[in-house]
ZAMI-101655 format. One record per atom (N, C-alpha, C): residue number from 1; residue in one letter; z negated, x negated, y negated. Coordinates in steps of 0.02 Angstrom, whole numbers, plus 50000, padded with zeros to 5 digits. Layout:
REM ZAMI-101655
{node NUM; A; {Z; X; Y}}
...
END
This chain:
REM ZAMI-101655
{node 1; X; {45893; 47620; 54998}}
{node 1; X; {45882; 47682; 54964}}
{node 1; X; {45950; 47707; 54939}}
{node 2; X; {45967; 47762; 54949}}
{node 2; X; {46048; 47775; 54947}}
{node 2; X; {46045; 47836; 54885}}
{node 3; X; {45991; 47888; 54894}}
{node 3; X; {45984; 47938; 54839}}
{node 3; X; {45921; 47925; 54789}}
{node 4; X; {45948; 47933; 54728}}
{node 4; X; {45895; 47937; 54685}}
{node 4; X; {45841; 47994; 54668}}
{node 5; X; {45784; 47956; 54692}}
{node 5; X; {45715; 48025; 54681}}
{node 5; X; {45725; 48048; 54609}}
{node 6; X; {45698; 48119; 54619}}
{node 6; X; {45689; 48146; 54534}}
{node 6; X; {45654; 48140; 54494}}
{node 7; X; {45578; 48139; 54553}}
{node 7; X; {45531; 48112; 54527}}
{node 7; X; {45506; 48057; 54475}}
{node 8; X; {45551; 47998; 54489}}
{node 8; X; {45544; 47933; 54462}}
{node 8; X; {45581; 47929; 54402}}
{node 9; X; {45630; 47981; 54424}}
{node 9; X; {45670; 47983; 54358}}
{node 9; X; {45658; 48008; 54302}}
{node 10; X; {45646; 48071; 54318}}
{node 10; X; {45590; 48125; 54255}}
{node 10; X; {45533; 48082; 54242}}
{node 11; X; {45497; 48054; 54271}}
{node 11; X; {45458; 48026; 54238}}
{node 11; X; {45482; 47968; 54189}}
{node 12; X; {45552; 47923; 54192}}
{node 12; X; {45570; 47861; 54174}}
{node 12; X; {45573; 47889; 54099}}
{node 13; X; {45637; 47970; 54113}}
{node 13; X; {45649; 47997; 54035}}
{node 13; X; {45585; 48008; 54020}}
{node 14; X; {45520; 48060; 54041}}
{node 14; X; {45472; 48051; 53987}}
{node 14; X; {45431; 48001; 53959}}
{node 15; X; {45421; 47949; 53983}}
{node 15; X; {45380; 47903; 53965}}
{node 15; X; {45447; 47886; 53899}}
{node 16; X; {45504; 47869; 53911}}
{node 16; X; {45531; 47833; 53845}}
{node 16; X; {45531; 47891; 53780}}
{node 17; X; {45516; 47960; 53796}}
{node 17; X; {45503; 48006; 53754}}
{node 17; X; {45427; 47992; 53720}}
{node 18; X; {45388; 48006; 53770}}
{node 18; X; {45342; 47998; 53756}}
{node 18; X; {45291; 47951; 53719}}
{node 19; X; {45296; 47890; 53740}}
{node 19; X; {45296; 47832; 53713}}
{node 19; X; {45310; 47818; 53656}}
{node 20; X; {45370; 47838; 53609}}
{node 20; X; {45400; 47829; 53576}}
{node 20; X; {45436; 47787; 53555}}
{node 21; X; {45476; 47771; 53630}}
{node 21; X; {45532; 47716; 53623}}
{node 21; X; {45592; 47733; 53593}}
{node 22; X; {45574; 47799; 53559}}
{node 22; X; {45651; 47829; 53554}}
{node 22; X; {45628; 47798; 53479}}
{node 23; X; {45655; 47784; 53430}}
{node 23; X; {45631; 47742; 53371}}
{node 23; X; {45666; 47821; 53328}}
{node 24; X; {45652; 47801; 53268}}
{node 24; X; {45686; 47880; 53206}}
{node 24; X; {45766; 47835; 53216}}
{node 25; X; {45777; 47776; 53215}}
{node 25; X; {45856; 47757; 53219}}
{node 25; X; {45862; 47730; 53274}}
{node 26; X; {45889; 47741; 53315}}
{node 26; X; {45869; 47698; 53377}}
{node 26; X; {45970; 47669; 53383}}
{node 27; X; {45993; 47649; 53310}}
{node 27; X; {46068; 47608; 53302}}
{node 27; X; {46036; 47556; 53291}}
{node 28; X; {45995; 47512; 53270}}
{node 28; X; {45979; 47442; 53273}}
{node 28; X; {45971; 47381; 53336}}
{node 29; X; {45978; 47354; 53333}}
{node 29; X; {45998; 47298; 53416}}
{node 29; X; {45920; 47299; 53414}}
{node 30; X; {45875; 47297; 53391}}
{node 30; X; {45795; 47271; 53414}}
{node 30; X; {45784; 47326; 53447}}
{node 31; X; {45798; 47393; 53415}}
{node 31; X; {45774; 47459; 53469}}
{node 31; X; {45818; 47465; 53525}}
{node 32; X; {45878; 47467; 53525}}
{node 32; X; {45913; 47464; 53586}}
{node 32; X; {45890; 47420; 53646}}
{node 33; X; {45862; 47326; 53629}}
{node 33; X; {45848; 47279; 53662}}
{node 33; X; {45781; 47326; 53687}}
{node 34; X; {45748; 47348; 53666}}
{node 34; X; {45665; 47375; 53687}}
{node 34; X; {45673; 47419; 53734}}
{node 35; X; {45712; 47486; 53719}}
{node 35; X; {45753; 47531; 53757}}
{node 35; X; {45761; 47493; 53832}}
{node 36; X; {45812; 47456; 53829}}
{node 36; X; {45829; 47428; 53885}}
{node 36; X; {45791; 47372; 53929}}
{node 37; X; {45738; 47337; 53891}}
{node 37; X; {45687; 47315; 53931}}
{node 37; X; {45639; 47368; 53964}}
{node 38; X; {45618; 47439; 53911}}
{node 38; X; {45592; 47465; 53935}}
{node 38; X; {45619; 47481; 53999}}
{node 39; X; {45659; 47520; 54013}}
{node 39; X; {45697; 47556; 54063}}
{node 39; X; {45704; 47491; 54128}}
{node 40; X; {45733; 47440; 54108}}
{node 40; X; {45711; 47376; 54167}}
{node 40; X; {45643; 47372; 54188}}
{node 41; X; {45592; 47391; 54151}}
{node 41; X; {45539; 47367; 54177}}
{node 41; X; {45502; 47435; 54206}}
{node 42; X; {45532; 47503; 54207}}
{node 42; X; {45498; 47568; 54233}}
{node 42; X; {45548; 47536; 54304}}
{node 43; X; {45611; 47526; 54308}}
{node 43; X; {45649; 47553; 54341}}
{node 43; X; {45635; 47500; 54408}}
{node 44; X; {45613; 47431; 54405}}
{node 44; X; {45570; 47375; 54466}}
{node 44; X; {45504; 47400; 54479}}
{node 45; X; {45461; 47443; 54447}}
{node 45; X; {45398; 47463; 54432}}
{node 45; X; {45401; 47540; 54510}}
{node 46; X; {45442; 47574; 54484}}
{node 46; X; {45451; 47633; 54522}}
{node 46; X; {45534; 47615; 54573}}
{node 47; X; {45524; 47562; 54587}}
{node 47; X; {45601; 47542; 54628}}
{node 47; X; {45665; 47599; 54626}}
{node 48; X; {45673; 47590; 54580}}
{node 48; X; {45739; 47642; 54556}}
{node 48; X; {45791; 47601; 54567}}
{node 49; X; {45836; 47614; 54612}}
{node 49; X; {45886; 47570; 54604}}
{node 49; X; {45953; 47575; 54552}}
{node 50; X; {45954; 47621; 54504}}
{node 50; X; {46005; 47657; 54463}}
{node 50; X; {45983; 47728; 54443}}
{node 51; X; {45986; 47731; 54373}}
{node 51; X; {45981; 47771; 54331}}
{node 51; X; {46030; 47777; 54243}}
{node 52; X; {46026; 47836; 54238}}
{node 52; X; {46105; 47843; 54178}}
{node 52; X; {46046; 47898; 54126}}
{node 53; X; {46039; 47850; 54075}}
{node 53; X; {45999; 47864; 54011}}
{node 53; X; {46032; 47892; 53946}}
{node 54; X; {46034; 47930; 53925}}
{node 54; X; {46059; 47984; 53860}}
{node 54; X; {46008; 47987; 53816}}
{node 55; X; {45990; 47951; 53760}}
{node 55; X; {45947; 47985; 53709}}
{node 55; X; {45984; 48011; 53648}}
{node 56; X; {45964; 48085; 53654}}
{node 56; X; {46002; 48128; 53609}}
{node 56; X; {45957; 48139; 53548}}
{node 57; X; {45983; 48144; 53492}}
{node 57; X; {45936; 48176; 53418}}
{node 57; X; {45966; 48193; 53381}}
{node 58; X; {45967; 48274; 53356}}
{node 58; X; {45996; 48299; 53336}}
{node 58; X; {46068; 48334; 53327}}
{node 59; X; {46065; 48336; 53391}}
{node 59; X; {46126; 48340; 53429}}
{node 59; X; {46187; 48285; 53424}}
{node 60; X; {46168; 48229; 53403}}
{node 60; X; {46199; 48158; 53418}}
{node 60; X; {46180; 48122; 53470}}
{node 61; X; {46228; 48094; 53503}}
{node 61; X; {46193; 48015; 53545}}
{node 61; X; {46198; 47984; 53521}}
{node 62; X; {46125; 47937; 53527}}
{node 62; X; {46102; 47875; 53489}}
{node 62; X; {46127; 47842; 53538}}
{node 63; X; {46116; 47830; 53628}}
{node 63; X; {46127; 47786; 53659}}
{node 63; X; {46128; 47817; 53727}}
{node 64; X; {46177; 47786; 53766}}
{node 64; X; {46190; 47825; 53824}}
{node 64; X; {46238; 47758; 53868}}
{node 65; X; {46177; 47768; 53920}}
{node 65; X; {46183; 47690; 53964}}
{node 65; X; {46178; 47717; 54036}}
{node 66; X; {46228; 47673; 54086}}
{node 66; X; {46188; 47693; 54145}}
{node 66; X; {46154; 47591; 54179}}
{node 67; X; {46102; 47584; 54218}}
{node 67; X; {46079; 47548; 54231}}
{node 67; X; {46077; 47552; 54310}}
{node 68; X; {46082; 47478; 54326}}
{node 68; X; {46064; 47456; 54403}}
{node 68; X; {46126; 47499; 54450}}
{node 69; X; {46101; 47543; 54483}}
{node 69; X; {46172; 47532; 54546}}
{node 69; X; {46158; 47605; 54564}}
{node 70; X; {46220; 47626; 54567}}
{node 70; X; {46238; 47721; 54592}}
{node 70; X; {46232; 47723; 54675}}
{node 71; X; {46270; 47661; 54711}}
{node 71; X; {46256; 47641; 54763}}
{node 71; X; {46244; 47572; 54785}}
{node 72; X; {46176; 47551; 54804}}
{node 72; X; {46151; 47493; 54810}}
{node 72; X; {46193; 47447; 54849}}
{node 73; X; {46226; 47503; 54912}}
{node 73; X; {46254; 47457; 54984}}
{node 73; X; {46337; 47407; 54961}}
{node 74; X; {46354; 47453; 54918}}
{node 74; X; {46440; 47431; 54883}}
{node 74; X; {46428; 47402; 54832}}
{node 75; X; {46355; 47385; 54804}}
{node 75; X; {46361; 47393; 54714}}
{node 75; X; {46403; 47405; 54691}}
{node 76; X; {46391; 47486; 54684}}
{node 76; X; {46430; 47505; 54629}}
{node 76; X; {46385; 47512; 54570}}
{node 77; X; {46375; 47501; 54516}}
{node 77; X; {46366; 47516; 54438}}
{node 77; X; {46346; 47568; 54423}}
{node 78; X; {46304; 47579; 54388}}
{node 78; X; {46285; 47656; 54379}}
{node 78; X; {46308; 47650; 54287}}
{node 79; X; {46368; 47708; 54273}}
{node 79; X; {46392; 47708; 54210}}
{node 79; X; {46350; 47760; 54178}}
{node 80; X; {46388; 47775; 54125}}
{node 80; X; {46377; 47834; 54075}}
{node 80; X; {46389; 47907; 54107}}
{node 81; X; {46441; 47907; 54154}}
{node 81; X; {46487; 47950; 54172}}
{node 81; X; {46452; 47951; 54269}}
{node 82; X; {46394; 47928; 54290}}
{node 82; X; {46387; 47929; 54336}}
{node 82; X; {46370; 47993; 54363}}
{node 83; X; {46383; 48025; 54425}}
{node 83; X; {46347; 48093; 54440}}
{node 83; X; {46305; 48077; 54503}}
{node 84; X; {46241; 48075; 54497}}
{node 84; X; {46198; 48085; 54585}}
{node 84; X; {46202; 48144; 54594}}
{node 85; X; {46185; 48129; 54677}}
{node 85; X; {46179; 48192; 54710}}
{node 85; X; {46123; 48235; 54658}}
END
């Protein structure tokens, strides 16, 4: 899989919206750890191979990660700073 669907993706951000994984502080290591299990466990669920997560509030970032791989074939890393097609 070389491009990332949008589909899977929009759905990855709403469910952690939705859900309310976004915590009122989401600076504590227990919400961050949850965050990032969550997102591991949408992202094997809907075979995402890489995705780059921003949760914004109040016009701050709380946390801004990228996960799994931008390109699967080189592993490359999917950062903060990643751009997909």
């Amino acid at each position: 899989m070389s491009a990332l669907s949008t589909a899977p993706t929009a759905t990855l951000l709403t469910c952690l919206l939705a859900l309310g994984i976004v915590p009122a502080s989401a600076q504590t290591r227990t919400d961050a750890d949850a965050i990032d299990r969550f997102v591991a466990a949408e992202m094997a669920d809907q075979q995402i191979p890489g995705v780059a997560v921003a949760i914004v509030r109040g016009g701050a970032v709380m946390k801004a990660r990228g996960y799994g791989y931008a390109n699967v074939e080189h592993e490359v890393p999917v950062t903060r700073e990643t751009i997909f097609q």
